[in-house]
DRENDO-1510 file (C-alpha; in Angstrom, 1 decimal, always signed):
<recs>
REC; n; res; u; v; w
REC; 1; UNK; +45.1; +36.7; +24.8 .
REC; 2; UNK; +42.2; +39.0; +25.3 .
REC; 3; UNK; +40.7; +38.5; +21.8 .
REC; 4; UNK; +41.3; +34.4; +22.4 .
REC; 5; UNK; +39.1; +34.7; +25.9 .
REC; 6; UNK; +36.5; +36.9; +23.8 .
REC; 7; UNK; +36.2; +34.2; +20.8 .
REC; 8; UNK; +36.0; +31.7; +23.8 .
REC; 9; UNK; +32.9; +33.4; +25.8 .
REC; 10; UNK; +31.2; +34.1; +22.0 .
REC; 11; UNK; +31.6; +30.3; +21.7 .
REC; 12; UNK; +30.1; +29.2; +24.9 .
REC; 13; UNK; +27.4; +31.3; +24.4 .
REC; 14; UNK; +26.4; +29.9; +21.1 .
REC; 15; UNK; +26.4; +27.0; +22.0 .
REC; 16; UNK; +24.4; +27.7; +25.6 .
REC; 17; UNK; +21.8; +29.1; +23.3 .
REC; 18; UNK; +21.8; +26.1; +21.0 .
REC; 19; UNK; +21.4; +23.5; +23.6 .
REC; 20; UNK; +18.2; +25.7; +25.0 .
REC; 21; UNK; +17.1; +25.6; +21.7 .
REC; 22; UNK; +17.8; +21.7; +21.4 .
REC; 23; UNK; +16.1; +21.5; +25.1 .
REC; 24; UNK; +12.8; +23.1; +23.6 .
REC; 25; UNK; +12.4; +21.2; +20.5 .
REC; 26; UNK; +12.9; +17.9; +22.6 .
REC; 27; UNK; +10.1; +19.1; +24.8 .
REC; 28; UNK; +8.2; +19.9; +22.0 .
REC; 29; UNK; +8.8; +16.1; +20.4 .
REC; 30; UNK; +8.1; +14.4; +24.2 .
REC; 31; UNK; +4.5; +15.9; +24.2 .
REC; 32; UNK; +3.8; +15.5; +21.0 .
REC; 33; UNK; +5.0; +11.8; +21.1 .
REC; 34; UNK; +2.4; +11.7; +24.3 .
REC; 35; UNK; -0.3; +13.0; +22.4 .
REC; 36; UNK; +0.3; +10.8; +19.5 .
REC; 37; UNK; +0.6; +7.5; +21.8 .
REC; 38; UNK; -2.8; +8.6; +23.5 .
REC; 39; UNK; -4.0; +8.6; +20.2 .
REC; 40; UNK; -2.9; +5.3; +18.9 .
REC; 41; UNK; -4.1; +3.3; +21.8 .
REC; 42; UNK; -8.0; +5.2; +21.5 .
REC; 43; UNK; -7.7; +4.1; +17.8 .
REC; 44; UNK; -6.5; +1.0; +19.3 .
REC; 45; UNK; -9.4; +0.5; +21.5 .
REC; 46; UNK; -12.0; +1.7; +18.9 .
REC; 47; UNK; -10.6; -1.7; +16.8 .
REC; 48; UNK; -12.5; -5.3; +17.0 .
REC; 49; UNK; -10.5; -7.3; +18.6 .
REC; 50; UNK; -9.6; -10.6; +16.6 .
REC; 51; UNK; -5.6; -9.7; +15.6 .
REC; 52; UNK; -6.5; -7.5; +12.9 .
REC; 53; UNK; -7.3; -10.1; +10.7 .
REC; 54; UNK; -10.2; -10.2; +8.2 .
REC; 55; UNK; -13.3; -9.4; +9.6 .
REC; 56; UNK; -17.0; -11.1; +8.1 .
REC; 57; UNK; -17.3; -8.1; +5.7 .
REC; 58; UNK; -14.0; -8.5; +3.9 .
REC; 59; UNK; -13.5; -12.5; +2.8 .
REC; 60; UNK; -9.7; -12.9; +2.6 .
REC; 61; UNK; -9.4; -14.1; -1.2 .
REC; 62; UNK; -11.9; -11.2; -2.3 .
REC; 63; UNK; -10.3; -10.2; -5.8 .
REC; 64; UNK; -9.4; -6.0; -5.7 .
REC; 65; UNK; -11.8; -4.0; -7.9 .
REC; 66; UNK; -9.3; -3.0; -10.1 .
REC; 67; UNK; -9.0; -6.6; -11.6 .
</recs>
């Protein structure tokens, strides 16, 4: 019984130190995922507005250079 209780408390605490581990990469993900929305919406503003269609420069059936 005594080596059952022991496998048990080895258990618990792997798995106590996994979800701390699992608790710190989630934090890490939630800021970056902050950072990165902050990011998009600067990006976002820095954009003409106009749907993100073609603007004057780039007339829509422009051929690629490649052609």
């Amino acid at each position: 019984m005594n080596e059952s209780l022991r496998a048990l408390e080895e258990k618990i605490a792997y798995l106590e130190r996994h979800v701390t581990e699992q608790d710190k990469a989630m934090l890490e993900f939630s800021d970056q995922l902050t950072r990165l929305r902050r990011e998009l919406k600067g990006l976002r503003e820095r954009l003409p507005t106009g749907g993100g269609g073609p603007t004057d420069e780039e007339p829509a059936d422009e051929r690629p250079p490649h052609y």
